[in-house]
C-alpha positions in Angstrom: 0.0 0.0 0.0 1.6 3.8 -1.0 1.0 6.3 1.2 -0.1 9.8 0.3 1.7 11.7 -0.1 2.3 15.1 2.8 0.1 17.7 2.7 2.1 21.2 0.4 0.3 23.7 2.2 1.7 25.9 4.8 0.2 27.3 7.8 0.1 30.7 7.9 0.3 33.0 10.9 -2.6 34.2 12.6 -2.3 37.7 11.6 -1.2 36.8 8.4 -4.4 35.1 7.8 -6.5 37.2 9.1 -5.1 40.3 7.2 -5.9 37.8 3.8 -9.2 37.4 4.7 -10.0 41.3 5.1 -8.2 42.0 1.8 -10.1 39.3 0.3 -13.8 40.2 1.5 -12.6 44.1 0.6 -12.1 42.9 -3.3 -15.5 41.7 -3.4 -17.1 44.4 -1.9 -15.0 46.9 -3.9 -16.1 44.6 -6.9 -19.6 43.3 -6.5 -20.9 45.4 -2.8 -20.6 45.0 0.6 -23.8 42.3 0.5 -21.8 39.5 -1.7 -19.4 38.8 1.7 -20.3 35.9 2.8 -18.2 33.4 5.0 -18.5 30.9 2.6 -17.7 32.8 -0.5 -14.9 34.4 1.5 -13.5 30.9 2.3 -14.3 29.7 -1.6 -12.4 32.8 -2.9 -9.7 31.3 -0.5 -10.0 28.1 -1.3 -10.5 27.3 2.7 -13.2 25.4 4.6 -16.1 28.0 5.7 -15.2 27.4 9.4 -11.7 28.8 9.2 -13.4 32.7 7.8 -15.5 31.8 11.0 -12.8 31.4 13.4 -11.4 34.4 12.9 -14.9 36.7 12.3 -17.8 34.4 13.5 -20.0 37.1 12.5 -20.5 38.2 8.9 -21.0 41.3 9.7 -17.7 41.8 11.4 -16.1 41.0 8.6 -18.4 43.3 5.9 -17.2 46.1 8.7 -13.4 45.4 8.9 -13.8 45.0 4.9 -15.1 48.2 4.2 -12.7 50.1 7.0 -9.5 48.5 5.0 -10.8 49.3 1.6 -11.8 53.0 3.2 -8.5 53.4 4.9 -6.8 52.3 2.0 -8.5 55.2 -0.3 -7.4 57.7 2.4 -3.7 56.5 2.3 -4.2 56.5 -2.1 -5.6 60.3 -1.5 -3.3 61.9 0.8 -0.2 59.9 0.4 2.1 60.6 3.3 4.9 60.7 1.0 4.2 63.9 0.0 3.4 65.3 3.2 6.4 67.6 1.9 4.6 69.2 -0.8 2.4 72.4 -0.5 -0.6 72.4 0.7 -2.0 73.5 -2.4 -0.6 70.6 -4.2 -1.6 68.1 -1.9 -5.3 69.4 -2.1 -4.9 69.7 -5.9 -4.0 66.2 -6.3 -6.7 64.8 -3.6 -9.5 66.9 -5.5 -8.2 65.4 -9.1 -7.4 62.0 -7.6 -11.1 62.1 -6.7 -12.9 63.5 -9.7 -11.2 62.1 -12.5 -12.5 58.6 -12.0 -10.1 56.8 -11.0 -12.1 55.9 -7.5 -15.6 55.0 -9.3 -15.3 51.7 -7.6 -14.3 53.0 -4.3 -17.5 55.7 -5.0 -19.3 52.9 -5.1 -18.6 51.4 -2.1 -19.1 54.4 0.1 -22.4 54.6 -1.6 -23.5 51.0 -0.6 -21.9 51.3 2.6 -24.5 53.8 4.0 -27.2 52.2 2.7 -26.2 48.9 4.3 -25.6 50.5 7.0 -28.9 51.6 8.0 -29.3 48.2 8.8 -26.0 46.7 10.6 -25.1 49.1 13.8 -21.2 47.9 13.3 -21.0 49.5 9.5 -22.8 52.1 10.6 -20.2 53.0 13.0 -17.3 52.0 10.7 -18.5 54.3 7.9 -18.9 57.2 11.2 -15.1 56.7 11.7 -14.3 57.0 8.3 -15.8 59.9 7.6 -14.4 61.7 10.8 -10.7 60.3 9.8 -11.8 61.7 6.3 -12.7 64.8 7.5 -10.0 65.6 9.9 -7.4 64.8 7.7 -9.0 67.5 5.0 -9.4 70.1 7.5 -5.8 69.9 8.6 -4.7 70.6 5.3 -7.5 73.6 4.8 -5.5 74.6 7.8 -2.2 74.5 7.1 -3.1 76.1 3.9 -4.5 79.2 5.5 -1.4 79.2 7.6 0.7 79.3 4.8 -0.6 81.7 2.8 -2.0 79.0 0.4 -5.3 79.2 1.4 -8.0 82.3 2.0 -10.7 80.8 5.0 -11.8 81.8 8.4 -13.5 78.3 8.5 -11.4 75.1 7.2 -13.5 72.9 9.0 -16.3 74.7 6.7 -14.4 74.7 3.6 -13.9 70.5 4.4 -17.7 69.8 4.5 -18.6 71.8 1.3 -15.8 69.6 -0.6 -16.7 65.7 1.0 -20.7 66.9 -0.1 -19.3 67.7 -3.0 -17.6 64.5 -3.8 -20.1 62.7 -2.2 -22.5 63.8 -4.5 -20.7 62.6 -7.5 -20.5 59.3 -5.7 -24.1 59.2 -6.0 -23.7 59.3 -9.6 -21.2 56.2 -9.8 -24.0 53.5 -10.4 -25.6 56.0 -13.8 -25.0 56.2 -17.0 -23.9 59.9 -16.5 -20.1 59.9 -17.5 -17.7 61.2 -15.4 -15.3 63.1 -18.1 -18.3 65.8 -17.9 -17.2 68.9 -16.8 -20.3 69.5 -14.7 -19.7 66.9 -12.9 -15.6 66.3 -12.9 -15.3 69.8 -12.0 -17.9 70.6 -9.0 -15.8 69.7 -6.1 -12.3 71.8 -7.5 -14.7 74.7 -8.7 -16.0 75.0 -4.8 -12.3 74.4 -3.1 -11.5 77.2 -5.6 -14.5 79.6 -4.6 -14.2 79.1 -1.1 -10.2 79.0 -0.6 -10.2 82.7 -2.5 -8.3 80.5 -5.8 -8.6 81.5 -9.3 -10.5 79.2 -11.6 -8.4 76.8 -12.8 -6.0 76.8 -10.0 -6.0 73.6 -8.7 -5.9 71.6 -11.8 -3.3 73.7 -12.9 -1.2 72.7 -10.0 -1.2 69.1 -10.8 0.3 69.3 -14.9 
């Protein structure tokens, strides 16, 4: 009688596998929504047994959550790369603004707009997309400020200036699921035109600033 021969597959670490298994439900929800993340097509993806996605998130819904905060955090890092924490302010808002608008982050538009809609219905989204949005927001209003303190930037209110831009973009994101294309100027535009209008920037500015 031959025996079989022993098994190929390695064992990863705890954290290693855990960290694959957020990744993994993140892809599908950037791909097909946050409501295709199931433990089982999770663990298919994977090509693991259903009760090893379990061990490590016994609830579905911790996983949609942790999914959607890695994909979210992951947009913020993309955005407002700290690599160029060096440059002006102005550039870095110039680049965040275009990096936003010129769809490049449809997907990720997307997301954010199935995440609040699922949300309404899972309390641990709901306070994942709430943390998001502040780490959004505060990051945005830190550079408004250091703007202004530079001389880049003409406000008495950054924190305003922040919320007039993320209703901005979040309004476009509500236009990621038409057939509305996102080359049109009317709607590629909106956010820089109000950075612009309210920083005290010529038209144009910002987009100059990234050629």
């Amino acid at each position: 009688m031959t025996s079989s021969p022993p098994s190929t597959r390695v064992r990863k670490m705890p954290e290693e596998r855990r960290a694959e298994i957020v990744r993994t439900a993140a892809r599908i929800a950037l791909e097909e929504g946050l409501e295709r993340i199931t433990l089982r097509r999770v663990a298919d993806e994977l090509g693991v047994r259903p009760g090893l996605i379990g061990h490590y998130f016994p609830a579905a819904d911790d996983l949609v959550s942790e999914a959607f905060t890695h994909a979210a955090t992951r947009e913020r890092a993309a955005l407002l790369p700290a690599e160029e924490a060096g440059l002006a302010p102005i550039d870095r808002l110039a680049r965040f603004l275009v990096r936003l608008t010129d769809g490049e982050f449809v997907d990720l538009g997307r997301l954010w707009l199935n995440a609040r809609h699922v949300s309404r219905f899972k309390p641990g989204l709901r306070a994942a997309v709430r943390a998001q949005e502040s780490l959004t927001r505060d990051a945005l209003t830190a550079l408004v400020d250091e703007g202004v303190r530079s001389g880049d930037f003409t406000t008495d209110d950054p924190l305003g200036v922040t919320l007039h831009i993320l209703v901005n973009v979040d309004g476009l994101g509500a236009y990621s699921n038409d057939d509305v294309p996102f080359d049109h100027p009317a709607l590629r535009d909106m956010s820089i035109g109000t950075a612009e209008r309210m920083l005290g920037l010529p038209p144009g500015t910002l987009r100059a600033r990234t050629r």
